[in-house]
Residue frames relative to the residue before (quaternion, step in Angstrom):
aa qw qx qy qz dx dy dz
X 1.0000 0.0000 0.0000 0.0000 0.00 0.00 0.00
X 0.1129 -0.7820 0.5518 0.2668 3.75 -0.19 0.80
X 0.7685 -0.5839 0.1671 0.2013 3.28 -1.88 0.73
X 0.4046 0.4691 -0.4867 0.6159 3.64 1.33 0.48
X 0.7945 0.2298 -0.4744 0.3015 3.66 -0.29 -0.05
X 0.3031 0.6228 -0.5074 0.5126 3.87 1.57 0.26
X 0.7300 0.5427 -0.3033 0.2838 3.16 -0.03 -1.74
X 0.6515 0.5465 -0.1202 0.5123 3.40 0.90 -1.68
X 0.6835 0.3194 -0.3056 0.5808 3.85 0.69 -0.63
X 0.6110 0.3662 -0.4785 0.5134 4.21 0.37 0.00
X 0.6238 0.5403 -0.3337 0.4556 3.85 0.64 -1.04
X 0.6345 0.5577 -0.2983 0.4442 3.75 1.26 -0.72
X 0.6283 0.5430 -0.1999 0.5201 3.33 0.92 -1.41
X 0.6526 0.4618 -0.3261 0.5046 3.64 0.05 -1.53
X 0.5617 0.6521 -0.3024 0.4095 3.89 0.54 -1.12
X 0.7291 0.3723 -0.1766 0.5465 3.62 0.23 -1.41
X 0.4630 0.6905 -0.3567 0.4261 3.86 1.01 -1.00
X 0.8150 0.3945 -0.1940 0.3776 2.88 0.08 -1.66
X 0.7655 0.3831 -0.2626 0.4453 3.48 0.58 -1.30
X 0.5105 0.7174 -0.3162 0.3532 3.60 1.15 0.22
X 0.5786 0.5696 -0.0034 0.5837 2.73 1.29 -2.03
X 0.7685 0.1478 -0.1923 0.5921 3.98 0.77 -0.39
X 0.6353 0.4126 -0.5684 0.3211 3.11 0.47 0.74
X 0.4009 0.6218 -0.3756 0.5582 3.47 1.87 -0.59
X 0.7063 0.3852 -0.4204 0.4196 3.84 -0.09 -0.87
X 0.8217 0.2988 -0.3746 0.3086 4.04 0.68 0.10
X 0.3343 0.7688 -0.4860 0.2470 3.28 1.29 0.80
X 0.6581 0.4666 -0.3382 0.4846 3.33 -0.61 0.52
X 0.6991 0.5243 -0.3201 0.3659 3.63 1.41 -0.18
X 0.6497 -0.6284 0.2719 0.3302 3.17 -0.89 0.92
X 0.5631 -0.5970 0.4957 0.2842 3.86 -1.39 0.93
X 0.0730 0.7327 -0.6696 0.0977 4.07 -0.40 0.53
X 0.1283 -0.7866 0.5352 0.2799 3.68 -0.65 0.90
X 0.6467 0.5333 -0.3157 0.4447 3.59 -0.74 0.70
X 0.7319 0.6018 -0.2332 0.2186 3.21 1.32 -0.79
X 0.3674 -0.7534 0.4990 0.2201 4.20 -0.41 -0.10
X 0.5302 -0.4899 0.4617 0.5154 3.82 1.28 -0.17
X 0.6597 -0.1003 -0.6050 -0.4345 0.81 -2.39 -0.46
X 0.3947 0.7321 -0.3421 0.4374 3.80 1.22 0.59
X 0.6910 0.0577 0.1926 0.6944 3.26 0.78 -1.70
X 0.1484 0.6937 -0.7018 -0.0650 3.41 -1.96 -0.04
X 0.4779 -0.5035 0.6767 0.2452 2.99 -1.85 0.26
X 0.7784 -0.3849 0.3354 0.3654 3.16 -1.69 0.52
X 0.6942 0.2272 -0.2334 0.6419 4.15 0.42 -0.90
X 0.4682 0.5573 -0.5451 0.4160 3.60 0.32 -0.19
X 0.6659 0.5909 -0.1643 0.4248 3.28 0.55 -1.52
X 0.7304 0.2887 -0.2441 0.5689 3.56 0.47 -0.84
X 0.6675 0.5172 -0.3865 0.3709 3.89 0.37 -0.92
X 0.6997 0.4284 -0.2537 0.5124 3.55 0.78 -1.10
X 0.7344 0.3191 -0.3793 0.4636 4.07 0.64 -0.52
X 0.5505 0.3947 -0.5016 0.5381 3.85 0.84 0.38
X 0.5220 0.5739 -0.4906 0.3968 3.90 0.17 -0.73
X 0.7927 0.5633 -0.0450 0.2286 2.90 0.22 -2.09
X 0.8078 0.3077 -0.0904 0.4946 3.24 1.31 -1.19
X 0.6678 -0.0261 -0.0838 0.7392 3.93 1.56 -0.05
X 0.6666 -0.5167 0.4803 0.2408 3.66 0.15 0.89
X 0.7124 0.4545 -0.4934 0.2060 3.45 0.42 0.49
X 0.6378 -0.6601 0.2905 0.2703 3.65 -1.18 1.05
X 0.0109 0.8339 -0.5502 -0.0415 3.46 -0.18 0.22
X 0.5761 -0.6131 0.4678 0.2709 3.74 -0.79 1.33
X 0.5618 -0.7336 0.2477 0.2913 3.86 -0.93 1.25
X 0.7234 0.4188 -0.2054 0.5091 3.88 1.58 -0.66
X 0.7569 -0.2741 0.3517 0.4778 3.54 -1.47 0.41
X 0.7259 0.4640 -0.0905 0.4996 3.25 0.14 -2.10
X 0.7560 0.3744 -0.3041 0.4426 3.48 -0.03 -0.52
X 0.4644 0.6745 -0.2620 0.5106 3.48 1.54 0.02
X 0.7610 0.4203 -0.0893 0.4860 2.91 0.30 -1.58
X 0.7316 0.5740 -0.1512 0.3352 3.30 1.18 -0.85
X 0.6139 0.4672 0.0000 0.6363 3.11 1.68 -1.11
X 0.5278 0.5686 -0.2452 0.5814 4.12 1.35 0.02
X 0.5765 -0.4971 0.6283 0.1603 3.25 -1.81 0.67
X 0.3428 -0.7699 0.5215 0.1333 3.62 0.14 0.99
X 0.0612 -0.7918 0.6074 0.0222 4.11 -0.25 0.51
X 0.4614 -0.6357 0.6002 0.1507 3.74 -0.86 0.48
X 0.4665 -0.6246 0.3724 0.5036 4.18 -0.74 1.12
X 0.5469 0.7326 -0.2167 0.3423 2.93 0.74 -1.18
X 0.8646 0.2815 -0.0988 0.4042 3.38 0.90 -0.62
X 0.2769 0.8325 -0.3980 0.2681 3.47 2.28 -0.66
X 0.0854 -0.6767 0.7080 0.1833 3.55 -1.22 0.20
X 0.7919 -0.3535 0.4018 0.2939 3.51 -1.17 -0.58
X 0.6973 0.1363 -0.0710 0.7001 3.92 0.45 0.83
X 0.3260 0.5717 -0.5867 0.4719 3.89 0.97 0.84
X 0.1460 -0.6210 0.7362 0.2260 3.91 -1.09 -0.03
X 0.3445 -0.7805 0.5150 -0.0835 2.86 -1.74 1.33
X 0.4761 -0.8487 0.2146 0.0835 3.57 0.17 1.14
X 0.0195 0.9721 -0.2316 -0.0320 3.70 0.03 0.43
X 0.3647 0.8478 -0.2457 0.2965 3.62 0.31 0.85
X 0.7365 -0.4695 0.2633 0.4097 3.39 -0.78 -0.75
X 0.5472 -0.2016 0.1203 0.8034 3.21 2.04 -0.84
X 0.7842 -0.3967 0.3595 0.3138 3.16 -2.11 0.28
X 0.7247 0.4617 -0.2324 0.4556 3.60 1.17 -0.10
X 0.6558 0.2067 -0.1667 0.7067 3.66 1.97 -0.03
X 0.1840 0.6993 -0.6739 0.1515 3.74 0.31 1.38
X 0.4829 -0.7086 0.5035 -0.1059 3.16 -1.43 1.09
X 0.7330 0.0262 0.1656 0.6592 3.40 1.19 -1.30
X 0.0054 -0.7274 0.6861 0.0085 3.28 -1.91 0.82
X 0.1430 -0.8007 0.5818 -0.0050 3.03 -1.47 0.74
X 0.2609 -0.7494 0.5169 0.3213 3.45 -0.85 0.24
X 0.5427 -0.6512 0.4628 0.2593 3.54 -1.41 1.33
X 0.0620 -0.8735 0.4603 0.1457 3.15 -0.98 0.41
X 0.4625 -0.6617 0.1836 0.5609 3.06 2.01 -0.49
X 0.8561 0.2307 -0.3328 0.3212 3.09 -1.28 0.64
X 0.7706 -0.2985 0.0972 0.5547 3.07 0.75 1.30
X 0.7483 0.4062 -0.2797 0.4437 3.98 1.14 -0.44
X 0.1064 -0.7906 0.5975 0.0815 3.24 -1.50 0.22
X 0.2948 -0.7261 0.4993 0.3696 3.72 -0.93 0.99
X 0.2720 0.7643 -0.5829 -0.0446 3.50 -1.37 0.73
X 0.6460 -0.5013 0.4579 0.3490 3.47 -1.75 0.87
X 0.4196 0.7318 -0.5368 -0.0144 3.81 -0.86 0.85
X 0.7084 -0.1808 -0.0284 0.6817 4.16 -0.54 -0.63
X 0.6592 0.5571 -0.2681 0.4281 3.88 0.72 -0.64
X 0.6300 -0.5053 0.4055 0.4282 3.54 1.13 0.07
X 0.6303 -0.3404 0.4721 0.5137 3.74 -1.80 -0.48
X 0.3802 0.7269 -0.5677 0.0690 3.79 -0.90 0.83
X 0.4562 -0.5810 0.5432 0.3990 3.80 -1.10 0.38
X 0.0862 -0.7159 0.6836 -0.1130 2.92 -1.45 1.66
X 0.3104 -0.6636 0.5706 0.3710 3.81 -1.43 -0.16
X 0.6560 -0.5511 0.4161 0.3046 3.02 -1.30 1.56
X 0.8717 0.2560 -0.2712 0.3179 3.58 0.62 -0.87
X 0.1083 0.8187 -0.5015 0.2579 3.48 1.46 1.02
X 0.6554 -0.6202 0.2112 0.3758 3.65 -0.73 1.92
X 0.7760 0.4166 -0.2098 0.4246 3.73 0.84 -1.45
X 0.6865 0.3443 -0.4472 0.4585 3.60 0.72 0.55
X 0.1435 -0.7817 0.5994 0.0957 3.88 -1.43 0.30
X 0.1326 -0.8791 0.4491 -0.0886 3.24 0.24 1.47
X 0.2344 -0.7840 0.5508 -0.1645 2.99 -0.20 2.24
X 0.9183 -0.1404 0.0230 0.3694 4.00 0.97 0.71
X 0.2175 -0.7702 0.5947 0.0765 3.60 -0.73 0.74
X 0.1950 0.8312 -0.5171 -0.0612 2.95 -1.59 0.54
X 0.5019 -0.6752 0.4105 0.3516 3.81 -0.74 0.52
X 0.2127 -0.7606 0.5860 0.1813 3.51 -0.83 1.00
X 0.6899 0.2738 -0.2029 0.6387 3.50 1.25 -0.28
X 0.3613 -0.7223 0.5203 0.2777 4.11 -0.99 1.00
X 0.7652 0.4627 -0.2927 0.3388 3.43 0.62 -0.47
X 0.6213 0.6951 -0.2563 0.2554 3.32 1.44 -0.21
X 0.1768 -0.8792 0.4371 0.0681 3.37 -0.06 1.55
C-alpha cells in the first residue's frame, strides 16, 4: 500500500473519531426544537454542530437540507459517522441522526441526545448519507 493511501486511511479513522467522540460528549443533553447547542439541540442542530465542531465541516441547517446537500450512500453501504434520514420519503425527511454502527445512531429528540436503533418502530428511514467522502 504506498504511503498516501496509509495516510488517507489514519486521516479517515481519526475523522470518524472525532465526530463520534463529539457526538457522545452531547448525550444526555436536552431536546429544544430549533436549537444548534451547545446546551440543547434539535435533531439537525445535533448533526450540524457535531460535524462543525469535530473536523470543521459545514453542514446545511435542516434534516432535508441535509440529506439534500450530502453524498447519498446506500444501507447497505453506511459506515460509521454517515447521518441517517427519517420520514415519509426522500423528499419529506423529518429527522437525522448520526450512524454509529450496529444498527444505532446518536440523535437529539423528545428524550434528549440518546443512542437509539435506526430501526426503532416510530422512525422510517428513507436514506443515508456521507457529509464527508473519506470518512470511514
Amino acid at each position: 500500500m504506498a504511503t498516501t493511501e496509509v495516510n488517507a486511511d489514519a486521516a479517515t479513522t481519526q475523522s470518524y473519531s472525532k465526530v463520534y467522540e463529539t457526538a457522545k460528549k452531547q448525550l444526555g443533553k436536552r431536546y429544544s426544537w430549533g436549537s444548534v447547542g451547545p446546551h440543547s439541540f434539535d435533531c439537525s442542530g445535533l448533526t450540524k454542530y457535531v460535524y462543525k465542531k469535530s473536523i470543521k465541516k459545514s453542514l446545511p441547517r435542516t434534516a432535508q437540507a441535509q440529506y439534500n446537500g450530502t453524498k447519498k450512500v446506500s444501507k447497505h453501504n453506511r459506515k460509521k459517522g454517515d447521518l441517517v434520514y427519517f420520514g415519509t420519503s426522500k423528499h419529506n425527511i423529518s429527522h437525522v441522526g448520526v450512524y454509529i454502527g450496529g444498527g444505532k445512531m446518536i440523535d437529539a429528540q423528545n428524550r434528549g441526545v440518546i443512542i437509539e436503533k435506526v430501526s426503532a418502530p416510530w422512525w422510517h428511514a428513507v436514506g443515508y448519507s456521507r457529509p464527508v467522502a473519506n470518512l470511514k
